[in-house]
C-alpha positions in Angstrom: 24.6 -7.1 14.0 21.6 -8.8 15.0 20.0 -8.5 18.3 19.6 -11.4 20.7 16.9 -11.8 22.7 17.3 -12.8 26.5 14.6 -15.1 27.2 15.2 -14.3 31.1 14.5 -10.9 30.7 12.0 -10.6 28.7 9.9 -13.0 30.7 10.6 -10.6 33.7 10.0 -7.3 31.9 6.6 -8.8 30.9 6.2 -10.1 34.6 6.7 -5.9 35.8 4.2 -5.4 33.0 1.1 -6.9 35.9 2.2 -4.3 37.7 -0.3 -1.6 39.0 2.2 1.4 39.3 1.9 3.1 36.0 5.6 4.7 36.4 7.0 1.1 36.7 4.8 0.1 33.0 6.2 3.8 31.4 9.4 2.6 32.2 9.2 -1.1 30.9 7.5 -0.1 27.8 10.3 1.4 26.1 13.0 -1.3 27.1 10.2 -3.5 25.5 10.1 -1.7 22.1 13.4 -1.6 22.0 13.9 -5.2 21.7 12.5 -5.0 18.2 9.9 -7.3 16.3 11.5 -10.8 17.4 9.9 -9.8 20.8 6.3 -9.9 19.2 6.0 -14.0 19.7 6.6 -13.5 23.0 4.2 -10.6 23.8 1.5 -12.8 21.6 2.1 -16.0 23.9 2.1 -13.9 26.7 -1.3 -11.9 25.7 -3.0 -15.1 25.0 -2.2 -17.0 28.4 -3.2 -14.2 30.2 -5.8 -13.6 32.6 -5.0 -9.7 33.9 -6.9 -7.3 32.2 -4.0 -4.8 33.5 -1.0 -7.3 31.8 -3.4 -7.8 28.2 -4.1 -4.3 27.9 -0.5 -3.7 28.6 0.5 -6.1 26.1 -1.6 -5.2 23.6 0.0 -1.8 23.8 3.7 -3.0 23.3 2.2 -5.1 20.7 0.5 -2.0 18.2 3.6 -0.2 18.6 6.1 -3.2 18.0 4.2 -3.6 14.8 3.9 0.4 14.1 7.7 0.4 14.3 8.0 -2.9 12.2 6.2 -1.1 9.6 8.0 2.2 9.9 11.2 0.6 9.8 10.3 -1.9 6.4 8.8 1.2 4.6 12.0 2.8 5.7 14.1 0.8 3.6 11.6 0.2 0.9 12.0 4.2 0.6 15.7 4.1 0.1 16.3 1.0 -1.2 13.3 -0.4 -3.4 10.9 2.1 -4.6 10.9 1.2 -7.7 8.9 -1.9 -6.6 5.6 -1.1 -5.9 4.7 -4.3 -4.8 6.1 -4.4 -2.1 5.3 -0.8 -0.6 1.5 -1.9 -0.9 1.9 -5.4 0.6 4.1 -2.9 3.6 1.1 -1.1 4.1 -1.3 -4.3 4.3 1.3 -5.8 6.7 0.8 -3.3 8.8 -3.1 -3.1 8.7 -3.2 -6.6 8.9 -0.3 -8.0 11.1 -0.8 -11.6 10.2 -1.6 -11.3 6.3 0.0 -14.3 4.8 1.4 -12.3 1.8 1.7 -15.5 0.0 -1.4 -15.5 -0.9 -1.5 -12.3 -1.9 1.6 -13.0 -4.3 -0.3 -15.9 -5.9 -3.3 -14.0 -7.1 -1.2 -11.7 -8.3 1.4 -14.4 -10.5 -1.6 -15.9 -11.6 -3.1 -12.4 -13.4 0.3 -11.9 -14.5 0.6 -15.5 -15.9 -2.8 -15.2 -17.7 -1.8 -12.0 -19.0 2.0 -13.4 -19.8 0.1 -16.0 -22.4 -1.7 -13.2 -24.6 0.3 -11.0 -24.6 2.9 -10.3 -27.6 5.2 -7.7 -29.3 3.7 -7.3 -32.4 0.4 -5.7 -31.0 0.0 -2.0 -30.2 -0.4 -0.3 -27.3 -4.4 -0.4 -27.8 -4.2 -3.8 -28.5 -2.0 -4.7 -25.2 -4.4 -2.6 -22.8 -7.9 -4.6 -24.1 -6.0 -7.7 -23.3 -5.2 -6.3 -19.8 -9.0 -4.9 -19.7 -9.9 -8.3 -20.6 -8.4 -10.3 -18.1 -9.1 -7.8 -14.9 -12.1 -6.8 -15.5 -13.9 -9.5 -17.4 -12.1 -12.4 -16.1 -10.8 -11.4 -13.0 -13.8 -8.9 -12.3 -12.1 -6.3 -10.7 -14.3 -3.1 -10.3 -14.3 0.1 -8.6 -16.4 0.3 -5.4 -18.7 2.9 -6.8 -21.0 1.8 -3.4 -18.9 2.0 -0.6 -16.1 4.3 -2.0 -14.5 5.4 1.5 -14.2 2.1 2.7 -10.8 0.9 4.4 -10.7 -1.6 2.8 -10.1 -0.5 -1.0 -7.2 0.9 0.7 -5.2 -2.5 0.7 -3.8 -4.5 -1.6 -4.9 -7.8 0.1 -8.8 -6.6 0.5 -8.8 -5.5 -2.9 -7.7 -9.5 -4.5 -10.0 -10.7 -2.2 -13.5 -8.2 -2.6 -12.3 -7.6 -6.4 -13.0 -4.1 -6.6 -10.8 -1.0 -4.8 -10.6 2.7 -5.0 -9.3 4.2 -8.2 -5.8 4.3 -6.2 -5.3 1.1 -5.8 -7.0 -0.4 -8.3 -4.7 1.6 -10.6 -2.1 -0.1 -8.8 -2.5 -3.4 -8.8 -3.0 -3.0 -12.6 -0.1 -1.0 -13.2 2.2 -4.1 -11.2 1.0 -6.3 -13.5 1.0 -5.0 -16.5 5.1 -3.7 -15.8 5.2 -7.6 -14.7 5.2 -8.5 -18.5 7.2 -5.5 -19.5 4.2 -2.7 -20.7 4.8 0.7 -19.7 2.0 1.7 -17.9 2.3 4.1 -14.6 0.4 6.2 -12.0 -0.9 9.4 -12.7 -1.4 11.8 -9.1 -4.5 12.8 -10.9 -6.7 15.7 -8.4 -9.7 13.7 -7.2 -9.1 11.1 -9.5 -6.4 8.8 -9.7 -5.4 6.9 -13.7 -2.7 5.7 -15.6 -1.0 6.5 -18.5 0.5 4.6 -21.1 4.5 5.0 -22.3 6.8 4.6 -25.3 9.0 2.8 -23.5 9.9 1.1 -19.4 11.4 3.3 -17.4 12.9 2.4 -13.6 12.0 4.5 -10.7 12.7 7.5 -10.0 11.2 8.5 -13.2 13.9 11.7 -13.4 14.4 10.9 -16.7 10.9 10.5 -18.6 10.1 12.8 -21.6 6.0 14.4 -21.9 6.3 13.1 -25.4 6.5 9.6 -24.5 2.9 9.8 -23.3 0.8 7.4 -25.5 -2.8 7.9 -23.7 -4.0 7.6 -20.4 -6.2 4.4 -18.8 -8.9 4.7 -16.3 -9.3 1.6 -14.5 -11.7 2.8 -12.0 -14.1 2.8 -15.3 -12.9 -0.8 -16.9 -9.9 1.0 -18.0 -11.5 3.5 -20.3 -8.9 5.5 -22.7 -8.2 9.2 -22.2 -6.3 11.1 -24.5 -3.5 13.9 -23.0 -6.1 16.6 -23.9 -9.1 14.9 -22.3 -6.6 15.2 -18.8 -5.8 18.8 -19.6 -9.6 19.7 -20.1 -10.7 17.7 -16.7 -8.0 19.8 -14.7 -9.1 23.1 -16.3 -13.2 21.5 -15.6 -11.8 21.5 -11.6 -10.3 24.3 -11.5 -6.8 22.7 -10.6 -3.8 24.4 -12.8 -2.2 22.4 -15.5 0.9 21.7 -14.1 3.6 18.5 -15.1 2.9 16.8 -12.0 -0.7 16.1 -12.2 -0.7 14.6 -15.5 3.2 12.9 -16.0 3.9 9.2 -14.4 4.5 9.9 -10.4 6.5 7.8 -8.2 5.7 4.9 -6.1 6.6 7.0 -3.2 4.0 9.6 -4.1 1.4 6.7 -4.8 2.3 5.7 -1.1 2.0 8.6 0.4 -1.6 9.4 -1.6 -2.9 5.8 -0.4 -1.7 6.8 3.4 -3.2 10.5 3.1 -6.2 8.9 2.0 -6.6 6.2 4.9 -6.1 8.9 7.5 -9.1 10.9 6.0 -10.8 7.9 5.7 -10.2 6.6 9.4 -11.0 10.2 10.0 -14.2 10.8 8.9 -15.3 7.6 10.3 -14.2 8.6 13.7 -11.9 6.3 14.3 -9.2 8.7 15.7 -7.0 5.8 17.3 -6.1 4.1 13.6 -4.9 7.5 12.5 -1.4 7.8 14.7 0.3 4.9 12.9 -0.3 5.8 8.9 0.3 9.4 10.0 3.6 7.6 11.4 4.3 5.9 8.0 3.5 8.8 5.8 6.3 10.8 8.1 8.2 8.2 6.5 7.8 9.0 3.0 7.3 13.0 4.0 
């Protein structure tokens, strides 16, 4: 049953929020978060009109966590109910970065690659045939591009940077072309590669989990980090040996989308890490909790 907001209240919760006793604010602060994500309009209203430095700081507070548990609670049900679409886990993750995204942007860019992609694409080509097209359109038209430059930046981390900057981390970029090509029904999924994440090409769709994929369905492998260059099982098998990481099922068979999420969020927090920014780490370590 939905929750209703009183109006009264939360006007005098945020009123107790001006308050300099900090045992009156740890008190407020979880009646606050308890009201859920409708209450962020208000804490927004109340953050702009105000002139306290005590009450914005406050607010802000309520605010980061409102949205922290927003997020915790989408991914949530993404993770039980909808892992299958990708999609959507992503544009959970930008939401969270970037609170006010308007995700339907995002969802334009990508209809329109899929739509270009749509009009090329046929049954009778091969699988070789299929992936040039996709090459084509991404990284010729479209220009996408791994960011060989700045390759720990945030912002190849999120879906709605990476339509924006055209170019990602081999993650994400892997990703995005992996939504679209499933989008016109090609069999193309995320490989957990160590230190390098691709995609591999498959006989046929499958739907998430991927319990029931065979090794022999494995066509060859795409690496869109390098304009989607072709890798052939034994090329994957002869990197992992070249690393010293042990040729095992799961580093070179489709993975989930839950294991893509969690990678992306693993690497964010090493990311955020590294850069010092120790106060951006508590909410994806939240999220990848989630998917833990």
């Amino acid at each position: 049953m939905e929750k209703i907001l009183d109006k009264d209240q939360i006007k005098s919760l945020i009123h107790l929020l001006e308050d300099d006793d900090e045992e009156t604010y740890k008190l407020i602060f979880p009646q606050l978060i308890d009201m859920g994500e409708d209450l962020i309009p208000y804490i927004l209203d109340a953050k702009e009109r105000s002139i306290n430095p005590i009450l914005t700081s406050r607010l802000k507070e309520v605010y980061i966590e409102l949205n922290l548990q927003t997020s915790i609670k989408e991914l949530t049900d993404w993770k039980l109910h909808n892992s299958r679409n990708l999609y959507q886990g992503l544009t959970i993750l930008a939401k969270y970065r970037y609170p006010n995204i308007d995700l339907r942007k995002v969802s334009e860019v990508i209809n329109k690659i899929r739509q270009d992609l749509w009009l090329e694409i046929n049954d009778n080509l091969t699988a070789l045939e299929k992936v040039r097209i996709i090459n084509n359109i991404f990284f010729d038209i479209y220009k996408f591009r791994g960011d060989t430059k700045d390759y720990y930046a945030p912002e190849n981390s999120f879906i709605n940077d990476i339509l924006i900057r055209k170019k990602g981390n081999p993650l994400n970029l892997s990703a995005i072309y992996s939504i679209i090509a499933q989008s016109v029904n090609i069999p193309i999924y995320g490989v957990n590669l160590p230190k390098n994440y691709m995609l591999v090409y498959v006989e046929k769709l499958y739907s998430q989990p991927l319990d029931n994929f065979q090794a022999n369905d494995i066509l060859f492998y795409i690496n869109p980090f390098n304009r989607g260059e072709i890798h052939s099982k034994n090329d994957i098998i002869n990197y992992l040996r070249r690393i010293n990481i042990p040729v095992e099922e799961q580093y070179y068979m489709p993975c989930s989308n839950i294991v893509t999420l969690s990678r992306s969020l693993n690497n964010l927090v090493k990311i955020y890490k590294n850069k010092g920014e120790e106060n951006k780490i508590y909410g994806f370590k939240k999220l990848l909790e989630v998917l833990s």
